[in-house]
C-alpha positions in Angstrom: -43.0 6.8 -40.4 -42.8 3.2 -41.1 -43.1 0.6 -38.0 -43.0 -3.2 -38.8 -45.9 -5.0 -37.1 -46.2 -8.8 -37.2 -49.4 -11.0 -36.9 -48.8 -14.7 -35.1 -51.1 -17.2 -34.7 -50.1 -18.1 -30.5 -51.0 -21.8 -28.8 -50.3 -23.4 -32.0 -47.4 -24.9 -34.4 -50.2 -24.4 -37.6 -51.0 -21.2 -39.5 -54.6 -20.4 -39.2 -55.2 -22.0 -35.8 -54.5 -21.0 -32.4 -55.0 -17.2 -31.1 -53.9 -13.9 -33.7 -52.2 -11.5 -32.4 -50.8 -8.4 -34.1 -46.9 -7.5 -32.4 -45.4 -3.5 -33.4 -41.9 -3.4 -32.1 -40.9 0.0 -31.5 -38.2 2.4 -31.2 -39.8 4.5 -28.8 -43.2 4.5 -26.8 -45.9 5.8 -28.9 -49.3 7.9 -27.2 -51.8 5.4 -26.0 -54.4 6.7 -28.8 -52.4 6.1 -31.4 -51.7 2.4 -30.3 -55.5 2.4 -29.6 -56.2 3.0 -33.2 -53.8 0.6 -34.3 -55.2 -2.3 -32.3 -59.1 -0.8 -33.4 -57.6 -1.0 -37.4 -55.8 -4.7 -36.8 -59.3 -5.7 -34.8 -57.7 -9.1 -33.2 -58.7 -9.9 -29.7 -55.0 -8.2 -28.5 -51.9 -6.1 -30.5 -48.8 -5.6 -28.5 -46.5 -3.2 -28.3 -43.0 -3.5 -27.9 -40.0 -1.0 -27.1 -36.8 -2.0 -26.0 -35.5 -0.6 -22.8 -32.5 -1.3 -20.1 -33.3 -4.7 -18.4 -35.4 -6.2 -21.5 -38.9 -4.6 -23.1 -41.7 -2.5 -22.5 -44.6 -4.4 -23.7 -48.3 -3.6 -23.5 -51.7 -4.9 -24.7 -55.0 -3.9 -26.3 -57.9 -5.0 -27.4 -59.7 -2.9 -30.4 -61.9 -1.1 -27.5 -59.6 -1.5 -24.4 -55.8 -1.5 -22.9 -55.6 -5.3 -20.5 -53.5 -5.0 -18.0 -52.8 -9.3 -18.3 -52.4 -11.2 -22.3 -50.4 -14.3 -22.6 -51.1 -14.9 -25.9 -49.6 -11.8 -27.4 -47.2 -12.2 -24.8 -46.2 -15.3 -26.7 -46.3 -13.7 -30.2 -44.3 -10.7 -28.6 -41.8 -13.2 -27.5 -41.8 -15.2 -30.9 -41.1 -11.7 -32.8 -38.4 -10.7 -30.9 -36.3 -14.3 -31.5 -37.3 -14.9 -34.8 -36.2 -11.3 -36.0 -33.0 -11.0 -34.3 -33.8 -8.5 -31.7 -32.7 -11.6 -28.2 -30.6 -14.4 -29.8 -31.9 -18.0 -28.9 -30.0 -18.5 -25.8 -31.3 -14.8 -24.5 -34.1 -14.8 -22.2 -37.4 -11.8 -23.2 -37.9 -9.6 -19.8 -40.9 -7.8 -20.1 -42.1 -5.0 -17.8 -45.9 -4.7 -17.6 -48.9 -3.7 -15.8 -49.0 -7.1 -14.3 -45.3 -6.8 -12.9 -42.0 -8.2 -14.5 -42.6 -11.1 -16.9 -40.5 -13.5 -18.7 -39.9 -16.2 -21.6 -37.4 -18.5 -23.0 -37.0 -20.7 -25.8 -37.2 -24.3 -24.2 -36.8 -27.1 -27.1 -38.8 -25.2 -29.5 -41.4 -24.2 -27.1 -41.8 -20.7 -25.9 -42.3 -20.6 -21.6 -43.5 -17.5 -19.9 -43.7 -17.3 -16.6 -46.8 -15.3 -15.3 -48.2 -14.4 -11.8 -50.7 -17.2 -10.5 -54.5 -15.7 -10.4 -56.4 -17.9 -8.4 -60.4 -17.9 -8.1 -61.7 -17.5 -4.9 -65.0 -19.4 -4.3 -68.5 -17.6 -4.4 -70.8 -18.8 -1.8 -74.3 -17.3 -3.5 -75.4 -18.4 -6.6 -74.9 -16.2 -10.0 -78.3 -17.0 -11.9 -77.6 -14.5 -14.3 -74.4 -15.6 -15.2 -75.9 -19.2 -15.3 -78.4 -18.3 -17.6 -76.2 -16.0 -20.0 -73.9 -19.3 -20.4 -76.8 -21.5 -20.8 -75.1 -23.6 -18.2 -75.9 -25.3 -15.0 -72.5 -24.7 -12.7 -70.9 -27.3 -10.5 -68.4 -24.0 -9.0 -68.2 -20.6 -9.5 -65.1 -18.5 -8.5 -63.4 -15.3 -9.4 -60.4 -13.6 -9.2 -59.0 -10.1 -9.9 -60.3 -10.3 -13.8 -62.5 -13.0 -14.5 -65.2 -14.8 -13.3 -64.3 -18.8 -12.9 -67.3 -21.7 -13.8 -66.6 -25.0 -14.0 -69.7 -27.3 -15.3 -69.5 -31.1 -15.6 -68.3 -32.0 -18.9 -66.4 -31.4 -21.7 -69.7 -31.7 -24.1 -71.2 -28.8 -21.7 -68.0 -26.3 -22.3 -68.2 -27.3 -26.1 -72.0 -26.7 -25.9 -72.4 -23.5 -24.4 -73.8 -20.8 -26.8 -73.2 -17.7 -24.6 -75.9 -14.8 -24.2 -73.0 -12.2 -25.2 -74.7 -9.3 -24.3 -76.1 -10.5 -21.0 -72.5 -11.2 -20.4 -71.3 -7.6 -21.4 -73.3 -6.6 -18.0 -70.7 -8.3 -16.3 -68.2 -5.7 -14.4 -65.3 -8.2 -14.7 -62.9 -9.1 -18.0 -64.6 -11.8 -19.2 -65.4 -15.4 -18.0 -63.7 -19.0 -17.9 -66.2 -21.8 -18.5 -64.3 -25.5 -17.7 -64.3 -29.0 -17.2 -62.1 -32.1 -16.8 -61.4 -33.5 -20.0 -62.9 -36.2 -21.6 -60.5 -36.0 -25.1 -57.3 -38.3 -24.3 -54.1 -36.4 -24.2 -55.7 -33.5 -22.4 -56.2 -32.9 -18.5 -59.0 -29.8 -18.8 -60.7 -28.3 -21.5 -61.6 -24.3 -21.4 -63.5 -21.4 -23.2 -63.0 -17.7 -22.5 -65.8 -15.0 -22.8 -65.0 -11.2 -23.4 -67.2 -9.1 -24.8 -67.0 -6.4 -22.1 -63.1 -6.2 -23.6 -64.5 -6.1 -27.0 -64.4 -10.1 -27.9 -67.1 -12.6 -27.9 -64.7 -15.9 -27.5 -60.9 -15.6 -27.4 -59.7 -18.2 -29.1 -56.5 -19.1 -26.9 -56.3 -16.8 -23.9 -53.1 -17.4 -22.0 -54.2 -15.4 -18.4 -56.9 -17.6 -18.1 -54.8 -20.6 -17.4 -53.2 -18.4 -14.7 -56.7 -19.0 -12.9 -56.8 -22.2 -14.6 -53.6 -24.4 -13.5 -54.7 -23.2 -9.3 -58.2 -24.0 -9.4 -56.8 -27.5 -11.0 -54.2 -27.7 -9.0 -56.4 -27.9 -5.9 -58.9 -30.0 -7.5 -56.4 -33.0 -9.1 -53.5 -32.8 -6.9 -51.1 -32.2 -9.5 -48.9 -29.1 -10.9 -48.7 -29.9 -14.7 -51.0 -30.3 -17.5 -52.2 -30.2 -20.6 -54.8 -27.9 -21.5 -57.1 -27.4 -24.8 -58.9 -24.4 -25.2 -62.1 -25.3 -27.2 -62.6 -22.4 -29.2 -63.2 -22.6 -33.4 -59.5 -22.4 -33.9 -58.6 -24.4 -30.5 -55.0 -24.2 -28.7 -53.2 -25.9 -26.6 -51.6 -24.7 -23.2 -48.9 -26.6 -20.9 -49.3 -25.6 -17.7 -47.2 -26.0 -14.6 -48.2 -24.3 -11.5 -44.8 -23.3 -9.1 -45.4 -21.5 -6.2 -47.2 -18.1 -6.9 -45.7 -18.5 -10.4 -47.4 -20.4 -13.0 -45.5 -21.7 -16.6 -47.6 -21.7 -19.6 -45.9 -23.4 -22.9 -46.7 -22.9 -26.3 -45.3 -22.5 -29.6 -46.0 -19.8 -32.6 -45.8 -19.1 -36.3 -46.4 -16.2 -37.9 -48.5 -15.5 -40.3 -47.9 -12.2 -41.7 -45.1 -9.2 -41.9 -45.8 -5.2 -43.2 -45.6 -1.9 -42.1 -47.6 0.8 -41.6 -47.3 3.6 -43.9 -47.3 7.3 -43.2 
């Protein structure tokens, strides 16, 4: 058996920045331990998997330890695949069906658009000292919604700054955790990192369903439906975001990186 798989760097324009993210296209869906092992062996924060089907694609996501039901960066990747190989011509919108619902992305001036369910945090009234302390961090908010938790602090040197206690933060029962703040770099509206290690990943470098908590809670707080968001991981990314409705729009390009196969 011999599958092509792909890895992109997602959020970015430049190789070697931006999020990874392994893509297998498929022929026909696969058993969940196989495409387990596959993410476990690739060891990038997600691999998706792709099979065609009527009305667009199949597509799911894992993590080396875990299957997400929400990944907008190898959402992206998926979507860049699937144009740049000749499987949806430019003009075609991707359809994917998911665990999260229907998804979708086009091609919009050499940006890729997908359009993912808003997840906004809901505010939490008691105080979370341990997640306070495991960030190192002394919170202006704290929120959640159906994955993460949601902590904004009161700078952009703070988010930068935090060196997360990653296995108090393992503890946590939720995905992972968004640390935030208004931007102080120009060009940028709000600055982000993204915590996972219960999903098996420290930082994620670009993480896509964040910014479906992330353009809501902004949204409410600025009074505006569109920005510009950096993720201020290592690598970095950037994220347009415009909330619509229950919807919210998240832009960014891709490049890939590498092409194989794997080898029965």
């Amino acid at each position: 058996m011999q599958l092509p798989i792909y890895q992109v760097d997602a959020f970015t324009d430049t190789r070697f920045s931006g999020n990874p993210a392994a893509v297998c296209v498929l022929s026909e869906a696969l058993p969940d331990d196989w495409m387990q092992a596959v993410a476990r062996e690739m060891n990038l924060s997600e691999t998706a998997f792709v099979v065609r089907r009527e009305g667009g694609f199949d597509l799911r996501w894992f993590t080396p330890v875990t299957e997400v039901s929400l990944c907008g960066h190898a959402t992206l990747a998926s979507a860049h695949v699937l144009w740049e190989d000749g499987h949806l011509g430019p003009d075609e919108q991707a359809w994917f069906h998911t665990k999260s619902g229907p998804l979708s992305a086009r091609l919009l001036d050499g940006w890729i658009e997908l359009d993912f369910p808003a997840e906004p945090p809901t505010h939490l009234s008691e105080p979370l000292p341990d997640l306070s302390d495991a960030l190192g961090v002394t919170p202006r908010w704290i929120g959640r919604n159906r994955f993460d938790h949601l902590v904004e602090v009161e700078s952009e040197e703070v988010v930068r700054a935090s060196k997360p206690d990653f296995g108090r933060l393992r503890g946590l029962s939720d995905r992972g955790v968004i640390l935030t703040s208004l931007a102080s770099t120009a060009g940028y509206d709000f600055v982000s990192r993204f915590f996972a290690p219960r999903a098996g990943i420290d930082e994620d470098p670009v993480t896509g369903s964040a910014h479906c908590c992330l353009g809501p809670f902004w949204r409410d707080r600025l009074g505006q439906d569109r920005f510009v968001a950096y993720q201020a991981s290592a690598r970095g990314g950037v994220v347009n975001v415009r909330v619509a409705g229950a919807r919210v729009k998240l832009s960014g390009q891709a490049v890939t990186v590498l092409r194989g196969e794997f080898v029965d």
